[in-house]
Every structure is written in structure tokens, then in C-alpha cells.
N, C-alpha and C positions, 0 to 999 in steps of 0.2 A: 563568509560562509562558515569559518573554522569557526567563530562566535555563536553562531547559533547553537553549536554542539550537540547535533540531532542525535545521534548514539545516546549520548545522556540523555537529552530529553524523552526520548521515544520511553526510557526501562523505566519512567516515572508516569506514566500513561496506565491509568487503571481501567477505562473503558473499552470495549469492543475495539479493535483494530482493523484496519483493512489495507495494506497496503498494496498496492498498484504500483510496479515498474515498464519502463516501455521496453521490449526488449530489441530495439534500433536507435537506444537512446544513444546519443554521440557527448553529451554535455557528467553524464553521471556514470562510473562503468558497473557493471552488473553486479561485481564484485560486491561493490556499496550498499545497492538494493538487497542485497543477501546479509553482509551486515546489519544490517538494520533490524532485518527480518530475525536474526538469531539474537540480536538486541532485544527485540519487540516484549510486551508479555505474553506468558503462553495464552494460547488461543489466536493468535492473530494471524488472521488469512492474509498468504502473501502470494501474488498473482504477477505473474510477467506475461505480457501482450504482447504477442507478435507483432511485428511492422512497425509497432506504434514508438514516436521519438518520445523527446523530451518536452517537447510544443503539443506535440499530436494527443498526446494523451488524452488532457485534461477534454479535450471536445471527440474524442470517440464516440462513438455509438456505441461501441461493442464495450466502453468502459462505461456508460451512462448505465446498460443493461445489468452488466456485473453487479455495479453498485446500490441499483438496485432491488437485482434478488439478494445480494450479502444485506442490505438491511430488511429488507423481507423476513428472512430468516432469524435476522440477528433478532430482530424485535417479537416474533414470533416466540424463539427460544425462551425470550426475557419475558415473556408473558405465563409462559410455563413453570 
């Protein structure tokens, strides 16, 4: 995981961001998900879900929805 060096990676990301944390996650502590987010480049939406783990996430509903009004929007913006 230290190999991936998502901090680094993340501040070389020029496109729309969106990041999703679970805030029940047991595997990642929240800490992280905040770094990341003060990593990110500006503009990038950083959102923590209730209840939701580190499994649970990725098949939420309530994150299926999120993602897609933030691309809704995002696409919308970029058409402006």
C-alpha cells in the first residue's frame, strides 16, 4: 500500500475530484481520508457517509446517488 503513494498520486490529478470516505471505515482511519482531501487539488469534493465501511461503500445507494448528482453537476459546470 505505502507503494502506491496515494498522497503523491492524488496532487498530480488535474481532473474533477470526488472523493468518498466511509465514515465506519475500520481498515482506513479518517485521519487519512482528510489527508488526502487537503492533498487533493482544489475543487475537490470530499464527502464522508455515515454507517458506511470500507466494503460497504463502493455498493451504497446513497453513494451510487451522490456520484451521480457530483457528476451531474460536474459535467453540467464543464459544459458552462
Amino acid at each position: 500500500i505505502a507503494r502506491l503513494d496515494a498522497l503523491g498520486s492524488v496532487t498530480r490529478i488535474t481532473a474533477p475530484l470526488l472523493l468518498c470516505y466511509g465514515a465506519s471505515d475500520a481498515v482506513v482511519p479518517i485521519e487519512q481520508g482528510h489527508r488526502m482531501a487537503e492533498a487533493a487539488p482544489p475543487g475537490t469534493t470530499f464527502v464522508v457517509v455515515p454507517r458506511a465501511t470500507h466494503l460497504s461503500l463502493s455498493i451504497d445507494r446513497r453513494v451510487a446517488r451522490l456520484v451521480a448528482d457530483w457528476l451531474r453537476q460536474t459535467l453540467q459546470t464543464a459544459r458552462t
